[in-house]
N, C-alpha and C positions, 0 to 999 in steps of 0.2 A: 492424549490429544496430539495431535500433527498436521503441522500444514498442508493441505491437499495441493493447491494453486496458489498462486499471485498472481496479479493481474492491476498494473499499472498505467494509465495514461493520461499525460502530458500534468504530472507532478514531478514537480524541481528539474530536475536532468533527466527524466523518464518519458520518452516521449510514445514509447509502447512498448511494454514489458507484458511476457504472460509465459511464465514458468510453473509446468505440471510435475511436482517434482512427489508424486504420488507413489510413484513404484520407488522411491529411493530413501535411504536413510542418511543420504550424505549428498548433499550437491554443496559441488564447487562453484564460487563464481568466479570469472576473469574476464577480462577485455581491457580497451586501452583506456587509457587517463580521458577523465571527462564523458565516459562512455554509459555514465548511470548506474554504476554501480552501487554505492554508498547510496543515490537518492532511492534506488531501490529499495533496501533495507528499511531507509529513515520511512517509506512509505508504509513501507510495514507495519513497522512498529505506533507509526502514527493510525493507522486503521486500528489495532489491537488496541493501543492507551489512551488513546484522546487525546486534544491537546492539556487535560490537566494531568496527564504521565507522561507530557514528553517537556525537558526543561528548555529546549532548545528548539522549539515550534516558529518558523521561518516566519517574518513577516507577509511573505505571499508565499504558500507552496505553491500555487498553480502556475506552470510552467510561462513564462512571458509571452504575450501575442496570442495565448490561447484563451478560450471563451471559458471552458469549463473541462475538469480533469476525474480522476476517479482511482482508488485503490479500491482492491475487492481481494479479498481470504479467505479460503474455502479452509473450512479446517474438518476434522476426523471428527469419530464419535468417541465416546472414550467412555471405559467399564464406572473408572472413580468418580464421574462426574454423573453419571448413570446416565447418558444421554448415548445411545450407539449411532443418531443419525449425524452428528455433528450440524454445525450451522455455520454461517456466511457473517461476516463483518465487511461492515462496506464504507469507507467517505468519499462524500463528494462535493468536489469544490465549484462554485458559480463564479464567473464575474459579474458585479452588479454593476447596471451604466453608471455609478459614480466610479468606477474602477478597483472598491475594496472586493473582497473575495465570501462570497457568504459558505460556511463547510454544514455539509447534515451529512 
């Protein structure tokens, strides 16, 4: 199994990220300090684990002044898992008018 895409908008420091890293078995990331790098990842892995596999789940991911944000992971099929179409993991975060964050 392998990540097809990522697709990030307005969680933590990500205000739109959307890496097809489909043809590659190695992407590098880089850019300057503050530039989303890290919240990229952390979005990742929050789509993949939930928050009951991540120890470190933000008290708001949803990026500040935004309404509602969204990670989305396209991932591969895979022989061992016997699934060859693969499938989509997706969170999405709301702001509710009391201002906590509802995630599905």
């Amino acid at each position: 199994m392998k990540i097809m895409r990522l697709t990030v908008r307005n969680v933590m420091g990500c205000r739109d990220v959307d890496w097809d890293v489909s043809q590659h078995s190695l992407y590098v990331v880089g850019g300057r300090n503050g530039s989303g790098k890290t919240s990229a990842i952390r979005a990742l892995v929050f789509a993949l684990a939930g928050r009951s596999g991540v120890d470190d789940w933000p008290d708001c991911p949803l990026m500040e002044g935004e309404q509602e944000g969204r990670v989305r992971v396209e991932l591969s099929g895979s022989d061992e898992m016997q699934d060859r179409n693969g499938f989509v993991a997706e969170l999405l975060f709301e702001r509710k008018r009391d201002g906590s964050v509802k995630e599905s």
